[in-house]
C-alpha positions, 0 to 999 in steps of 0.5 A, spaced: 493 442 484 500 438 484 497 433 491 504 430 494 502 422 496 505 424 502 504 430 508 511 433 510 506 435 517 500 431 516 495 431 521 499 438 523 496 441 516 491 445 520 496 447 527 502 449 523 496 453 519 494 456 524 500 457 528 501 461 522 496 466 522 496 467 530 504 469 529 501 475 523 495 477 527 500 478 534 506 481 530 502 486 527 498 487 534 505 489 538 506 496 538 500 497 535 498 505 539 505 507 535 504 513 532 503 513 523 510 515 522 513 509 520 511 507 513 509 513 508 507 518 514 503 523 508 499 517 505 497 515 512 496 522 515 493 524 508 487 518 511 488 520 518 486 528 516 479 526 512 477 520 518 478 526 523 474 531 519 468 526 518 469 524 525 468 531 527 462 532 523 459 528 528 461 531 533 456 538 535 459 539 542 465 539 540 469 544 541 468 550 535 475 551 533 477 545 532 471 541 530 471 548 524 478 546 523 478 538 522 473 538 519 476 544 513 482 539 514 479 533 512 475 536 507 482 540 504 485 534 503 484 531 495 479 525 494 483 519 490 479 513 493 472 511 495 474 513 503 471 506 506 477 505 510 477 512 514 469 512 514 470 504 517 475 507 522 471 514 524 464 508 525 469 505 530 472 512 533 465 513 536 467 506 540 473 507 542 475 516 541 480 518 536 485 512 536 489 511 531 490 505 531 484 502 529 486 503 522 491 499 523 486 493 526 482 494 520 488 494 514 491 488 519 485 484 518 484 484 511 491 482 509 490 476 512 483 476 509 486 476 503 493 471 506 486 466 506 484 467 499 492 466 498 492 459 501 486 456 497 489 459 491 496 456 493 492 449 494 489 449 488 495 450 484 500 446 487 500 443 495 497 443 501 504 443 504 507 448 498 501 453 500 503 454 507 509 456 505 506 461 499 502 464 505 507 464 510 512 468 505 505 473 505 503 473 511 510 475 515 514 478 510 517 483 514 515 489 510 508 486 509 507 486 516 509 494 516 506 496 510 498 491 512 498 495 518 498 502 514 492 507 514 490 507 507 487 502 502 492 498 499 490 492 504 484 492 502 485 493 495 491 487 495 485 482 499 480 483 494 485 482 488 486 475 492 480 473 493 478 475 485 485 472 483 482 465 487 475 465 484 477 467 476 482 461 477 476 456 480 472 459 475 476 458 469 477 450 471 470 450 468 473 451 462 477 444 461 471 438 460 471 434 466 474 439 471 470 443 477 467 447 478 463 445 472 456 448 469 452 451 473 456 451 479 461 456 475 455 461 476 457 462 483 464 463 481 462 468 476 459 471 481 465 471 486 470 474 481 464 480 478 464 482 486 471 482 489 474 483 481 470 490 481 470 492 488 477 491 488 478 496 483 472 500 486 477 501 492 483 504 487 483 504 480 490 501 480 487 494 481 485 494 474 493 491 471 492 486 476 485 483 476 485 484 468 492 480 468 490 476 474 483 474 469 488 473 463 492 468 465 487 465 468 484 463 463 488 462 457 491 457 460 485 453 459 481 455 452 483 459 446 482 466 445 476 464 441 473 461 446 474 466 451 471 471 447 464 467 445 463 465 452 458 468 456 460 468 462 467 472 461 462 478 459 457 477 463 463 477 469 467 482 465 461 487 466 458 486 472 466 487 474 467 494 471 461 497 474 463 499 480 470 503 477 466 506 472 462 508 477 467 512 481 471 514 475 464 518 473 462 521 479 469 523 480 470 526 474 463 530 474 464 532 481 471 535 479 476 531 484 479 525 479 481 528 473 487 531 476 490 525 478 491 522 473 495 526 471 503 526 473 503 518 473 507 515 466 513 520 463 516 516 458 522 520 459 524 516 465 525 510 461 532 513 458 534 515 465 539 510 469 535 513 476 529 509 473 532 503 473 536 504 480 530 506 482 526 501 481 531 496 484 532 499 490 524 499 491 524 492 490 529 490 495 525 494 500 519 489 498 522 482 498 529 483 496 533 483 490 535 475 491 527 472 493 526 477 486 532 473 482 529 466 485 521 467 484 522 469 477 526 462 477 522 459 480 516 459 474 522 455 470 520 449 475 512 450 473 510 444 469 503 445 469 500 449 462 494 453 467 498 454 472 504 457 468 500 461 464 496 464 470 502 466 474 506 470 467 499 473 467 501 476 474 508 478 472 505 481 466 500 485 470 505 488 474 511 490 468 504 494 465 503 497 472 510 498 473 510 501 465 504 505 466 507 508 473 515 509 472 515 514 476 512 512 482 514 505 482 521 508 482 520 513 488 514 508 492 516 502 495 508 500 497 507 501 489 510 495 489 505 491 494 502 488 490 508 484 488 509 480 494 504 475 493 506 474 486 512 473 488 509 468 494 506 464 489 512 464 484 517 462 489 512 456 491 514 451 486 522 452 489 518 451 496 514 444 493 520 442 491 524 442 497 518 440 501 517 434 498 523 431 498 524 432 507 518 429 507 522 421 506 525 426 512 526 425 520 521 430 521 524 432 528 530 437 525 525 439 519 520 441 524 525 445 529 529 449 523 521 451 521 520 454 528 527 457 527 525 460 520 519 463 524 522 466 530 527 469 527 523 472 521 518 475 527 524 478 531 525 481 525 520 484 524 519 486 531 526 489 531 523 494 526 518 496 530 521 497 536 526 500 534 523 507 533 518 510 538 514 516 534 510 517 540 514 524 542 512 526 535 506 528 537 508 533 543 513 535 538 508 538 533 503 540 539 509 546 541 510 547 535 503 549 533 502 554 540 508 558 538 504 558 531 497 559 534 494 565 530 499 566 525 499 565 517 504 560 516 508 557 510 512 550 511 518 547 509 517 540 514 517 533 513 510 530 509 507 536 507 506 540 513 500 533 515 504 532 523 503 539 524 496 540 521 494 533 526 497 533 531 499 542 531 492 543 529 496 549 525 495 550 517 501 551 513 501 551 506 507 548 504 513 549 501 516 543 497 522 540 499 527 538 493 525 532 490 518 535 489 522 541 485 525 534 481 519 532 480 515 538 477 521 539 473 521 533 470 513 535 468 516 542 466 513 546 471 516 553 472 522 553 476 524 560 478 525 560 485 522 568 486 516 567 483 515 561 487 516 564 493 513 571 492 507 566 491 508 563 497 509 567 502 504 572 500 500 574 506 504 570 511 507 571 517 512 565 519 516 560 514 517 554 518 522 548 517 523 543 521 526 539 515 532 542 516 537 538 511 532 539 506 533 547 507 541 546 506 540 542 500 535 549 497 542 553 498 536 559 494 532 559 500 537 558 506 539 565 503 533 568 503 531 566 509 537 568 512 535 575 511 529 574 517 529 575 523 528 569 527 521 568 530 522 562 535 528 556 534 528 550 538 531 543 537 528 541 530 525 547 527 527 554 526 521 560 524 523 566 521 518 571 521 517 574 515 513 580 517 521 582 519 526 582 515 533 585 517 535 590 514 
């Protein structure tokens, strides 16, 4: 750690951090009974349906015909990851009712957990001062404060990649002599980094690139290859570590729900295509921006540090294997890319070290006073967004939707995969897939006719439902088609069209 001989806050260290913290927890709280439906609605609906299930499961005196149908809903829906924060959120239910809500709590809580790990790895690797900032840019980045508050397990996973990320780089400090924590306090660190490095993957497997690259840059920063290979305690963390991802990877793949999903996630055909590339682009300005992205990869030139250098590329390195490994969805999901905000925070401090250090000959006043701007401003930002939208109409939306249905068999073509009208409907459908889900099955080769799928489709069903009405004018096929059924019920967002009448 790079300690400046002066503070630019001093005595104010522990308030501005707290002031900051305080500002990350209450701007995740505002609006915080809103509707899912503001970020990636069909992942946090995918973890809302399986926490329901098991919610009802619970539930004996439930009404029958509901509690049959949350439960065969949540059991429907594939299992990916370790449902720990949906059963998290279904033991608080019990409390509190079927609040949505409460997975925000939780997914909120841990990006601050994780923004706590941030800070100690930031003073560890530059400044007090310096690692402020590094948390503040994780903490209230308009689009973390979004993302964090989602129902799914990106938070966490992203919180356990940070505590591993600042226990491996205490830990490799035991390699350089005479640095802390030496032997045997190392064995604490060892332990650290096996338990949140292996439950980070645990949570989802996609941790792997960022603890292996976290743990790489860590280390050969400080001791040779060789070394690192004879050392024991690299093997005993590097075992420990992979135990609890290769207990998921056995039991998934023995139960039969894993081995599909690794399918679909690399197509090397993507790197020759321009989309790719624009793709890519465009999620990365939705992350942190295209300009804070220039800057951060920038700032790695001001890093004077040999372990500090070495440990921040094997971050940027995880993530270029992780981008490579999923170009399709690091082109199409932007939360695929969450992970890249505190590698951006860390790789922008030195940009903010610099700049810090210098104000600290400074009157502190004006200095004090455009931070506070700064930090109005980013918090406005993000509640403008937030407050923008009200989703709460969503629900009654689909609940009509779902009586019209009532006791019909129903195909779908609406927005997230028919999930709004299955939560809030309580109707199933199966699902008619929109045009980039076409794009997408025909870039892996599927069949594309349109007969055969719709023969398949709609075979013993009654209504064809769509509410994603400017998708259907950008399948001119099915707009044809359906244009010779009648017309079952319309409304103001949604047209059904009974298939059991076809005009004549």
């Amino acid at each position: 750690m790079d300690e400046s001989p002066r503070s630019l806050f001093g005595r104010f260290h522990t308030l501005a951090l707290l002031v900051i913290f305080i500002a990350a927890l209450g701007i995740r709280l505002y609006d915080i009974t809103d509707l899912p439906l503001d970020f990636h609605p069909t992942r946090q609906l995918f973890s809302a349906l399986k926490a329901r299930g098991m919610y009802y499961q619970s539930l004996p005196n439930a009404p029958a015909d509901l509690r049959e149908f949350a439960i065969q809903q949540g059991k429907l829906r594939a299992t990916i990851e370790p449902e720990i924060l949906e059963r998290l959120t279904v033991f608080t239910w019990k409390f509190t009712g079927e609040q949505l809500w409460v997975a925000r709590i939780y997914s909120s809580l841990f990006w601050l957990i994780g923004g706590i790990f941030l800070y100690l790895l930031a003073r560890d690797l530059f400044s007090k001062d310096a690692a402020l900032f590094t948390a503040a840019f994780y903490l209230l980045l308009p689009y973390a404060v979004i993302a964090s508050r989602s129902f799914q397990p990106d938070p966490l996973m992203v919180a356990l990649i940070l505590g591993f990320w600042w226990a491996v780089n205490r830990w490799a400090q035991s390699l350089t002599p005479n640095s802390y924590p030496a032997f045997p306090s190392s064995l604490k660190y060892v332990l650290l980094t096996s338990l949140l490095g292996g439950f980070a993957i645990f949570i989802k497997l996609n941790a792997a690139f960022f603890v292996i690259g976290g743990a790489l840059g860590a280390t050969l920063g400080r001791a040779s290859v060789r070394d690192i290979v004879r050392n024991k305690q690299v093997w005993t963390m590097a075992a420990l570590g992979i135990l609890p991802g290769l207990g998921w990877v056995i039991y998934g793949l023995s139960r039969g729900f894993l081995g599909q999903q690794f399918g679909g996630r690399f197509l090397p055909e993507f790197f020759l295509s321009p989309n790719f590339y624009l793709g890519w682009a465009q999620m990365l300005d939705n992350v942190i921006g295209l300009f804070p992205f220039a800057l951060a990869l920038l700032g790695l030139l001001l890093v004077d540090s040999k372990p500090t250098r070495t440990f921040l590329l094997g971050l940027w390195a995880a993530y270029l294997a992780f981008a490579i490994f999923f170009d399709y969805h690091i082109s199409t999901h932007d939360y695929y890319s969450l992970p890249l905000i505190p590698i951006a925070a860390l790789a922008l401090t030195p940009l903010a070290d610099a700049i810090l250090s210098r104000l600290v000959s400074r009157n502190a006043i004006p200095t004090y006073a455009i931070l506070t701007l700064c930090l109005f401003a980013v918090l406005w930002t993000s509640r403008a967004s937030l407050k923008s939208v009200d989703y709460r109409p969503q629900a009654e939306f689909w609940s009509q939707i779902g009586e019209t249905a009532l006791g019909h068999r129903v195909v779908a073509l609406t927005q997230e995969y028919a999930l709004p009208l299955a939560y809030w409907g309580w109707t199933g459908a199966a699902n008619w897939p929109d045009s980039s889900d076409i794009e997408y099955h025909a870039l892996r080769g599927a069949d594309a006719s349109f007969e055969k799928s719709f023969e398949r489709l709609t075979k013993n069903k009654d209504l064809f439902l769509v509410t994603d009405l400017a998708d259907l004018n950008r399948q001119p096929e099915l707009q044809e088609r359906l244009s010779h059924f009648a017309i079952f019920a319309e409304g103001e967002g949604y047209i059904i069209y009974d298939l059991r009448h076809p005009l004549e």
